[in-house]
VOLONU-960619 format. One record per residue (C-alpha): residue number from 0; residue in one letter; z negated, x, y negated. Coordinates in Angstrom, 1 decimal, always signed. Example, Ala and Ser with C-alpha at 12.3 -4.5 7.8 and 13.67 -1.06 7.14 Angstrom:
REM VOLONU-960619
num  residuo  z  x  y
0  a  -7.8  +12.3  +4.5
1  s  -7.1  +13.7  +1.1
//
This chain:
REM VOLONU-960619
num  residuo  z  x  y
0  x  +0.0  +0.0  +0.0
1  x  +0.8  +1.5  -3.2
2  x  -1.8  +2.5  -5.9
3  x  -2.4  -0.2  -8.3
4  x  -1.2  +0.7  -11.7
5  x  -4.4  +0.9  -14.5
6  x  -2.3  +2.1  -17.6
7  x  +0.9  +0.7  -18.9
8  x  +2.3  +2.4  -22.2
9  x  +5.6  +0.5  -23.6
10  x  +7.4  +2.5  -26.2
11  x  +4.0  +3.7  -28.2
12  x  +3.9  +4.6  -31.6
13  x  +1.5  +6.1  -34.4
14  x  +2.0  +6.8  -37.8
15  x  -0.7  +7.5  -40.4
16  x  +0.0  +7.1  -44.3
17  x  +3.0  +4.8  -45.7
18  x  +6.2  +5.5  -47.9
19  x  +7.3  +9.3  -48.6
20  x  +3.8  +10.4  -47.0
21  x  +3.8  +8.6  -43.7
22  x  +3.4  +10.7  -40.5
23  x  +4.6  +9.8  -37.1
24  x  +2.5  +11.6  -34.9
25  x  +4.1  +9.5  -31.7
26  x  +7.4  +8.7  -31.5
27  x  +7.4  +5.8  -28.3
28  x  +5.2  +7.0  -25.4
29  x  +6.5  +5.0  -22.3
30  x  +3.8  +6.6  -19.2
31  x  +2.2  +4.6  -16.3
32  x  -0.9  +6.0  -14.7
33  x  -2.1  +4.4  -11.3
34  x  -5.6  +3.5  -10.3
35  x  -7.2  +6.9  -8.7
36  x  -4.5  +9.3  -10.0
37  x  -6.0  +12.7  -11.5
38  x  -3.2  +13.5  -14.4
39  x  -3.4  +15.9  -16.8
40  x  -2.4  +15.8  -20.4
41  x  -0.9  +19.1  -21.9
42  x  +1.1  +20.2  -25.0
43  x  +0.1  +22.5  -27.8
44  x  -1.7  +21.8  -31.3
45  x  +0.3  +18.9  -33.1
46  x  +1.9  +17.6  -29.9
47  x  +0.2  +14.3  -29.8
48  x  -1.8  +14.3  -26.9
49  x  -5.4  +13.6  -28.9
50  x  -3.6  +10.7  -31.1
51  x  -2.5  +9.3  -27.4
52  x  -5.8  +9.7  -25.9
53  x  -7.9  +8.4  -28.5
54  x  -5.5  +5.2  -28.3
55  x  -6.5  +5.2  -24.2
56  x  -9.7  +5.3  -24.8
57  x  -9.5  +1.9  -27.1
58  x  -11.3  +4.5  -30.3
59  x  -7.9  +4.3  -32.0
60  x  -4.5  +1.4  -32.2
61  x  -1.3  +2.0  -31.8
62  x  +1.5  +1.2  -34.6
63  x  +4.2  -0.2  -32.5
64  x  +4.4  -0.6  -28.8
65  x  +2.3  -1.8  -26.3
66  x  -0.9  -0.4  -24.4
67  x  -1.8  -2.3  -21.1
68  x  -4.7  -1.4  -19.4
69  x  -6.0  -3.0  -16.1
70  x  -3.3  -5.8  -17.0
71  x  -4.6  -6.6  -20.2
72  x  -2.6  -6.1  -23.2
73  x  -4.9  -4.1  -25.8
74  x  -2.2  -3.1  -28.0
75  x  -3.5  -6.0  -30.8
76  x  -7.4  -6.5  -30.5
77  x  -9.6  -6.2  -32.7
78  x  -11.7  -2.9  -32.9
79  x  -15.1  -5.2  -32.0
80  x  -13.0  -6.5  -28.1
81  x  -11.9  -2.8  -28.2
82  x  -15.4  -1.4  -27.8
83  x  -16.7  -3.6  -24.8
84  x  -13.7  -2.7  -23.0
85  x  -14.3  +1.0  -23.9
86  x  -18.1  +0.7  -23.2
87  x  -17.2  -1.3  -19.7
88  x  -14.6  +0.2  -18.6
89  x  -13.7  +4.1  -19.9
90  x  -16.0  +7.2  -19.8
91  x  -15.7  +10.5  -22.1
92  x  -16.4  +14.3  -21.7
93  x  -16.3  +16.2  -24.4
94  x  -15.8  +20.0  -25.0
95  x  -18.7  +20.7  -26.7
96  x  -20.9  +18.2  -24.5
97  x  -22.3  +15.6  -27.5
98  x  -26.0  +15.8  -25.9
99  x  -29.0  +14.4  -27.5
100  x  -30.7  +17.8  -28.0
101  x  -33.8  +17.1  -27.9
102  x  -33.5  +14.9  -24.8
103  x  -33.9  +15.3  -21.3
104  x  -31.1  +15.2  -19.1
105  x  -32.1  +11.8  -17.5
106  x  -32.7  +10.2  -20.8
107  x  -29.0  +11.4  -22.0
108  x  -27.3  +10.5  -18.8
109  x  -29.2  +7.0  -19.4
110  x  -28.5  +6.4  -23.5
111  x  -24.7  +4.7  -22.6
112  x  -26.6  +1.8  -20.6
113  x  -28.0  +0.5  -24.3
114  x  -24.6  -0.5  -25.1
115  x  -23.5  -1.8  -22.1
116  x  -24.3  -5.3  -20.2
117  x  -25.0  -3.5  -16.9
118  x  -27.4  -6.1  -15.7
119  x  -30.3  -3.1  -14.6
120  x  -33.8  -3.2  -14.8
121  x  -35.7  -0.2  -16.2
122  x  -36.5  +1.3  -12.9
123  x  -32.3  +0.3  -11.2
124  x  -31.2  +2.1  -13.9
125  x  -33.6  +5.2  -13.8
126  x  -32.8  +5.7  -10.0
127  x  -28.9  +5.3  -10.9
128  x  -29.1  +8.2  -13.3
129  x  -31.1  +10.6  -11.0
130  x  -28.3  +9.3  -8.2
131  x  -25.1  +10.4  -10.8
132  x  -27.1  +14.3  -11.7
133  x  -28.1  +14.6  -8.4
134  x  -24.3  +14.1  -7.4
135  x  -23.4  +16.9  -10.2
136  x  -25.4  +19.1  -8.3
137  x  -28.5  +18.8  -11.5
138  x  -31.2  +17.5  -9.1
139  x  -33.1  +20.3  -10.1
140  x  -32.8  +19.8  -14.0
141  x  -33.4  +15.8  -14.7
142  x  -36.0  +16.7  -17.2
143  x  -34.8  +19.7  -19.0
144  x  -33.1  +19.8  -22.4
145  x  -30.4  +20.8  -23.6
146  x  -31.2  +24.0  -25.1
147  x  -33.2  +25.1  -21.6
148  x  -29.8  +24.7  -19.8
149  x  -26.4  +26.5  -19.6
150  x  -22.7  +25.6  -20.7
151  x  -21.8  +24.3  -17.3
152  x  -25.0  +22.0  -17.0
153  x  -24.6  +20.9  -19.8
154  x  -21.1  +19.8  -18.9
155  x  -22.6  +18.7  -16.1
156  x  -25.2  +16.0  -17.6
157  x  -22.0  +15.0  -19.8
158  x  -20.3  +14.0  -16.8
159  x  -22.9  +12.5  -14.9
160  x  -23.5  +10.2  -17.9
161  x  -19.5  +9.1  -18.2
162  x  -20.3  +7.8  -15.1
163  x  -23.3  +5.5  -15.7
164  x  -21.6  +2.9  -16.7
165  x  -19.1  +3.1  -13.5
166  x  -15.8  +3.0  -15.5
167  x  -12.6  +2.9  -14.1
168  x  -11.0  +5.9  -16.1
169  x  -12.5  +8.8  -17.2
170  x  -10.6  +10.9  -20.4
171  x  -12.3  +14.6  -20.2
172  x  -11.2  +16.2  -23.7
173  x  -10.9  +19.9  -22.7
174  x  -13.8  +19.7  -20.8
175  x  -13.9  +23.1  -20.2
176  x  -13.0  +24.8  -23.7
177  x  -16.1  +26.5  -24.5
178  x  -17.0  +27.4  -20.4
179  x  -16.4  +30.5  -18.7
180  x  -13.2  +30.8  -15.8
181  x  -16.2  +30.9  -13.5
182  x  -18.2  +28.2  -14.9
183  x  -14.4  +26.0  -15.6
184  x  -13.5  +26.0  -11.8
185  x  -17.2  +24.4  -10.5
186  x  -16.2  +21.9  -13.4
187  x  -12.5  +21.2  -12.6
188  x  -13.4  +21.2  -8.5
189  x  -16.3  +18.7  -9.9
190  x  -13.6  +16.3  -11.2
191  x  -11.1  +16.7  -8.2
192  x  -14.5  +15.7  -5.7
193  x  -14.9  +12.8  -7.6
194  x  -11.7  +11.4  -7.7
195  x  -11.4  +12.1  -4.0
196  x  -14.5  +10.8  -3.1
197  x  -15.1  +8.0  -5.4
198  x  -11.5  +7.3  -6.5
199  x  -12.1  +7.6  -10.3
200  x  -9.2  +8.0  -12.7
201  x  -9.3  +10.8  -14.2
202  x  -7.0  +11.9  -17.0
203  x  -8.1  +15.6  -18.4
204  x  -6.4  +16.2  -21.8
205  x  -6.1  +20.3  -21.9
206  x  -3.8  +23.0  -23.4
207  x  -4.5  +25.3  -20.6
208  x  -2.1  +25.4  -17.9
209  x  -4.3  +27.0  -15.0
210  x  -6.5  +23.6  -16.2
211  x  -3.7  +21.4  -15.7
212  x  -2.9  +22.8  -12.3
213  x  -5.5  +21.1  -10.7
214  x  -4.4  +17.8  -11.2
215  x  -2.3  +15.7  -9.0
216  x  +0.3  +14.7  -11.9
217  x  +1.3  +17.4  -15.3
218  x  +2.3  +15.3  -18.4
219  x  +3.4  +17.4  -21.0
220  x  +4.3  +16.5  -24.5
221  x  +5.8  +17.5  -27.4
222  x  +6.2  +16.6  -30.9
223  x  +5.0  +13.3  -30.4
224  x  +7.0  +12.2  -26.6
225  x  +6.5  +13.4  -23.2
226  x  +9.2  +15.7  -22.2
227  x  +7.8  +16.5  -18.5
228  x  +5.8  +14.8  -16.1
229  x  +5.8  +16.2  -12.7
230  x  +3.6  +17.3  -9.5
231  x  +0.8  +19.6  -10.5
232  x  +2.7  +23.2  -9.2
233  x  +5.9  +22.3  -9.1
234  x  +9.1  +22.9  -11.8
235  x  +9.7  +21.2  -14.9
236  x  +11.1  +18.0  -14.5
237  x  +12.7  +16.7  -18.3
238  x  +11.6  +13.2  -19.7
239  x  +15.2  +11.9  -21.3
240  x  +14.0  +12.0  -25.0
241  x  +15.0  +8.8  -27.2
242  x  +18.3  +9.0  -28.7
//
């Protein structure tokens, strides 16, 4: 049976100021991502590929075209029915982590549930979050903070708390920007074990290529359009551009 498809993008555009100043920073996206796919999102500075994610993760709208997600059309809600579907239904990582700092790690991994309607008691949702750190391999660190933990735990906590609200994509920002190559594989095999094991989709938004290896599908863009999407590994395949 074939993978249910989660995102639908129809021809997406984005342009920011009007008249002589107006920017197009996309140019008609047209991409379909499937339920439990691990894609990554490349292209340099300037390419797009923030613009397009923040409008996947419902924190930004679109200027033309249309954004189906989970076969709803999101393209022309308003920004109040765009954040319970981002609370409900999307995760984030972050490259520089976005902990409370003077927080535990339990506490952090718990602080999405207060704007969700998860329908947990005090103690269902305490024993959820030890359940997502222990699964990051942070059994060991529930009540440290920030500051008394490294890069990669840190990362770590981040993850585990994009999870709390079970969503059914996760966006990871270049998640591992400001980690080690050591510390950036235990992350990226991290987000390939959980979209194996627990069929999240993940879509990981990086410049680095040895990042973007990892993933299952490469989507690379530039100037505003996707001009590859391919196997992880394999040659470049072209995306016709518009004419």
């Amino acid at each position: 049976m074939a993978a249910i498809e989660l995102i639908r993008l129809q021809e997406i555009r984005k342009t920011y100021g009007t008249g002589e100043g107006a920017v197009e920073v996309l140019r008609g996206v047209s991409e379909s991502i499937r339920a439990g796919e691990l894609v990554a999102l490349t292209g340099a500075s300037g390419s797009g590929k923030t613009t397009l994610m923040n409008i996947l993760g419902c924190l930004d709208t679109p200027s033309g075209g249309e954004y189906w997600f989970d076969g709803q059309q999101l393209s022309l809600l308003s920004s109040d029915q765009l954040a319970r579907i981002r609370s409900k239904n999307i995760g984030f990582v972050f490259q520089n982590f976005n902990l409370l700092p003077r927080t535990n790690a339990l506490d952090n991994v718990l602080m999405p549930l207060e704007y969700a309607d998860l329908e947990l008691s005090e103690r269902q949702a305490r024993k959820l979050g030890e359940e997502l750190l222990e699964r990051v391999g942070l059994a060991d660190r529930m009540d440290h903070e920030p500051s008394e933990m490294s890069g990669g735990q840190q990362q770590r906590v981040a993850i585990a708390r994009a999870l709390i609200n079970r969503p059914k994509l996760l966006l990871a920002d270049e998640p591992t920007g400001n980690l080690d190559s050591h510390t950036s594989a235990q992350i990226i095999e991290l987000f390939q074990n959980l979209n194996k094991e627990q069929a999240i989709t993940i879509l990981l938004v990086t410049h680095d290529a040895q990042v973007a290896s990892h993933a299952q599908r490469v989507i690379r863009m530039k100037d505003g359009l996707v001009v590859d999407d391919n196997p992880a590994g394999t040659g470049s395949v072209a995306v016709p551009l518009p004419t």
